[in-house]
C-alpha positions as CSV (number, residue, x, y, z in Angstrom):
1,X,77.4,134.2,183.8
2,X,80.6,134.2,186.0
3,X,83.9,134.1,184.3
4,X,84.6,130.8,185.9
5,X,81.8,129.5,184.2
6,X,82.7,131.3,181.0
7,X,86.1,129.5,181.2
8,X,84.1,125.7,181.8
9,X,81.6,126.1,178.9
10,X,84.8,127.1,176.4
11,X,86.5,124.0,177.6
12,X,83.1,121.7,177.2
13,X,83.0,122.8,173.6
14,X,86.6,122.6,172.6
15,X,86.9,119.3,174.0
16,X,83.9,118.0,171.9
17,X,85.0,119.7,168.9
18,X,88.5,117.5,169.5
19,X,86.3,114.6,169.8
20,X,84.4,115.4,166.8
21,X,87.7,115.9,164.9
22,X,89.3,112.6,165.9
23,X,87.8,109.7,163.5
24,X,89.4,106.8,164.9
25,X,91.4,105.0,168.0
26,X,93.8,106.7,169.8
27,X,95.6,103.2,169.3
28,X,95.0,103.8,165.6
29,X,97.0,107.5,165.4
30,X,99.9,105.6,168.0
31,X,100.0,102.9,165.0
32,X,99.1,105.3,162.2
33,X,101.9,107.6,163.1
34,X,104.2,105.3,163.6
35,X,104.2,103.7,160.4
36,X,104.1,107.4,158.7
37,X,107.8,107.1,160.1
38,X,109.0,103.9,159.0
39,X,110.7,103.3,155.4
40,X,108.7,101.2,152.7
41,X,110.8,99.7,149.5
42,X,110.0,98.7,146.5
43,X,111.4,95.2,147.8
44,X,108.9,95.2,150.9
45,X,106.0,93.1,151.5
46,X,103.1,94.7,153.3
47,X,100.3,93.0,155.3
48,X,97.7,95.5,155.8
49,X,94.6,95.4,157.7
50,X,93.3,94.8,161.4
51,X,93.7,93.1,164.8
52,X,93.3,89.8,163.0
53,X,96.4,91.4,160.7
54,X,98.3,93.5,163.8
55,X,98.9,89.8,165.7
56,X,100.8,88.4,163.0
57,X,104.8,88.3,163.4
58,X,105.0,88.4,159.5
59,X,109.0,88.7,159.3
60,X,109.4,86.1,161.5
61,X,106.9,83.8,160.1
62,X,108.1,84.0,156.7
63,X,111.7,84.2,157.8
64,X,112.0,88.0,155.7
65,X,112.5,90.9,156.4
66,X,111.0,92.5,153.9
67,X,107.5,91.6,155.2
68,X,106.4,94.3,157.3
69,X,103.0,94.3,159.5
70,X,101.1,97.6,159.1
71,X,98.2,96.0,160.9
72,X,96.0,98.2,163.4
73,X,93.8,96.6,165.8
74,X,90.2,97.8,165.8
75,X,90.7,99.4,162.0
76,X,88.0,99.4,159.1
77,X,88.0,100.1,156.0
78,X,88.0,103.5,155.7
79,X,91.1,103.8,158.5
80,X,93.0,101.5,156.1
81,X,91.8,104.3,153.3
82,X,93.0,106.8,155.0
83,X,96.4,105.8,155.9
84,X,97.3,104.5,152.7
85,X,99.6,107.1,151.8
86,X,102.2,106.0,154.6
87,X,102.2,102.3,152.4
88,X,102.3,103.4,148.9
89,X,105.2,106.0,149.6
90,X,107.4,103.7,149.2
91,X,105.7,101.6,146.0
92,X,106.1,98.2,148.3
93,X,106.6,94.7,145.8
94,X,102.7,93.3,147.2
95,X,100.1,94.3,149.3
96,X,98.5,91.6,151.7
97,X,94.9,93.0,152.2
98,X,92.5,91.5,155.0
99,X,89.7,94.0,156.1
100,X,86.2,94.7,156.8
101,X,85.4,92.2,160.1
102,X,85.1,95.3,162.3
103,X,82.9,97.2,159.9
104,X,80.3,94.2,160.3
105,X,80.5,94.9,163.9
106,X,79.5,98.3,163.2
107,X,76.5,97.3,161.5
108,X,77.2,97.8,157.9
109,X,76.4,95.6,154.9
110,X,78.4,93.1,153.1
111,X,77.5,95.6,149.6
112,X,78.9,98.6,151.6
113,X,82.2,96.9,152.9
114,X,83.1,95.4,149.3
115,X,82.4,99.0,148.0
116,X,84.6,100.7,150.2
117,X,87.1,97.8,149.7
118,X,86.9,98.6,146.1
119,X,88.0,102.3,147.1
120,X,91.5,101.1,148.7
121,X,91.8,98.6,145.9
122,X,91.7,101.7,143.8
123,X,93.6,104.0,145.7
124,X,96.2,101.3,145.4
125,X,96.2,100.4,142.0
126,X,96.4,104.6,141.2
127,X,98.7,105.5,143.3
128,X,101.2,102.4,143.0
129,X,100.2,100.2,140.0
130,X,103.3,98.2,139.8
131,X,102.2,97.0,143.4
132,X,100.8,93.3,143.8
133,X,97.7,93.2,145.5
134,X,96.2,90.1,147.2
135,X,93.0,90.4,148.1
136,X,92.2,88.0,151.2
137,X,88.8,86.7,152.3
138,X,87.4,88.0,155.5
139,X,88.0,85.1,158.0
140,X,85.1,83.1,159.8
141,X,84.0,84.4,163.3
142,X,82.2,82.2,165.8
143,X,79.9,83.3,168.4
144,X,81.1,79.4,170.6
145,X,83.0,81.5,173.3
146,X,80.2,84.6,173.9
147,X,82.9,87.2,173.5
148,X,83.1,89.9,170.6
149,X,79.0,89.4,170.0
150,X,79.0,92.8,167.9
151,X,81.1,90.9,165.1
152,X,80.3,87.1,165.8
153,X,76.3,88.3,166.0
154,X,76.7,88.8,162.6
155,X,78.2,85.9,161.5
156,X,76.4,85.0,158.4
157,X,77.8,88.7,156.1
158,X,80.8,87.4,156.3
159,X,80.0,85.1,153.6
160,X,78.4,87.7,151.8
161,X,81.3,89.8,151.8
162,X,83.6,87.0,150.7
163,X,81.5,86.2,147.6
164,X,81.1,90.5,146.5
165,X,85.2,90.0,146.9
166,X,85.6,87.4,144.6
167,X,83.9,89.5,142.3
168,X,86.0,92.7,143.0
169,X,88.6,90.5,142.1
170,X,87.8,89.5,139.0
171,X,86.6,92.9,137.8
172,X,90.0,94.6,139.0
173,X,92.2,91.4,137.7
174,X,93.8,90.8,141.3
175,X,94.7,88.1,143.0
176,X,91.7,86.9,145.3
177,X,92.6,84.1,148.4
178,X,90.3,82.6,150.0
179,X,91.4,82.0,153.7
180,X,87.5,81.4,154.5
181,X,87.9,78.0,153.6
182,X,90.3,76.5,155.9
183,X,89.0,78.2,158.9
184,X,85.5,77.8,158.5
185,X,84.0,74.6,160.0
186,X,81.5,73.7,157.8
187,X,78.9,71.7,159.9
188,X,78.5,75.1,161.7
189,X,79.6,77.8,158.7
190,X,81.1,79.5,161.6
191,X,85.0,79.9,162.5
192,X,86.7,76.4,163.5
193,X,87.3,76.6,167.3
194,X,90.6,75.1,166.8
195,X,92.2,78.2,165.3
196,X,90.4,80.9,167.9
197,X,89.8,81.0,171.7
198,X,87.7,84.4,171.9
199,X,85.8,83.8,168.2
200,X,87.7,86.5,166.4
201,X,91.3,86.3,166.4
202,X,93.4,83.9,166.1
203,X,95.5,81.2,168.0
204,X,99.5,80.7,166.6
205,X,98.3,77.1,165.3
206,X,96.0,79.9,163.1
207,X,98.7,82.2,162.1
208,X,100.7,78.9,160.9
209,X,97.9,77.9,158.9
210,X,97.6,80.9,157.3
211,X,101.2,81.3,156.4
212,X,100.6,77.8,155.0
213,X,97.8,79.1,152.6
214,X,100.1,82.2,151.1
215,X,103.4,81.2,151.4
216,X,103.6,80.3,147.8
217,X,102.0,84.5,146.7
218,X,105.3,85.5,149.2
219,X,107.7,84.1,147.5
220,X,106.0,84.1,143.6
221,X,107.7,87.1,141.7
């Protein structure tokens, strides 16, 4: 074998090690390292979670700047896990939590999600126990537009996961709200069309809803 060829076949295996190494996103290291930057207070709000979480302009919804959005788009459960330290650094005042629609995409079950939900609810309540968490039902998907068909496929867990949440609430004493509810249309059991155009995230007459539904945990002391 030629030294050229030598040179290649290091390459090859150093770029799948990197590969190997990398767990997530490069969109979720931009994000992730970002926020391992930024200041958290003891005064601060934080709404943690995905996509559905990233969209939101929380300070300027709420009309505070203490909310802060540490939302990455495409995150699961185990991302959230595993930035966590960048949040509780600062021992924030509450904790929004809204996670696990993209780990149904990836096949897992409603049991398995809740479980590793239980692990940040944990990590949370260790690390920063003065910290309010909110736990927040996974939101209705709809399969009505044929787009995101890994998650909306699956339409029916999120139900599931909803119901082992209410119970993860009750066992850990936290604050469960159900967002389900008011999204869910219930002829169908599926998200309400009115509050998505691609089945999975949400319009601004969704995000206005929402802040509708937890404006009173914002401003509760």
């Amino acid at each position: 074998m030629t030294n050229k060829w030598i040179i290649i076949m290091l390459l090859l295996v150093s770029v799948a090690g990197n590969a190997q190494e990398r767990k997530y996103s490069t969109f979720y290291y931009q994000r992730a390292t970002l926020f391992e930057e930024l200041p958290v207070t003891s005064k601060d709000i934080i709404f943690l979670g995905n996509s559905i979480t990233n969209g939101g302009e929380w300070a300027e919804l709420f009309g505070n700047k203490h909310v802060k959005n540490r939302g990455i788009s495409g995150d699961i459960c185990m991302g959230v896990y595993d930035r966590l330290d960048a949040v509780l650094k600062g021992k924030p005042a509450k904790i929004f939590l809204l996670i696990g629609i993209n780990d149904v995409k990836r096949g897992d079950p409603a049991d398995t999600i809740v479980q590793r939900i239980g692990m940040i609810v944990a990590k949370i309540k260790k690390e920063s126990p003065k910290t309010h968490l909110y736990l927040q039902s996974v939101l209705p998907v709809t399969d009505h537009y044929n787009m995101f068909t890994g998650h909306t496929s699956r339409w029916e867990e999120v139900a599931k996961i909803n119901e082992g949440l209410v119970r993860l609430a009750d066992k850990e004493k936290l604050t469960y709200i159900d967002l389900y509810s008011h999204f869910v249309d219930e002829k169908t059991g599926k998200m309400n069309i009115d509050y998505t155009n691609d089945g999975l995230h949400l319009l601004g007459k969704g995000y206005l809803k929402w802040v509708d539904i937890i404006k009173p945990y914002i401003t509760e002391k």
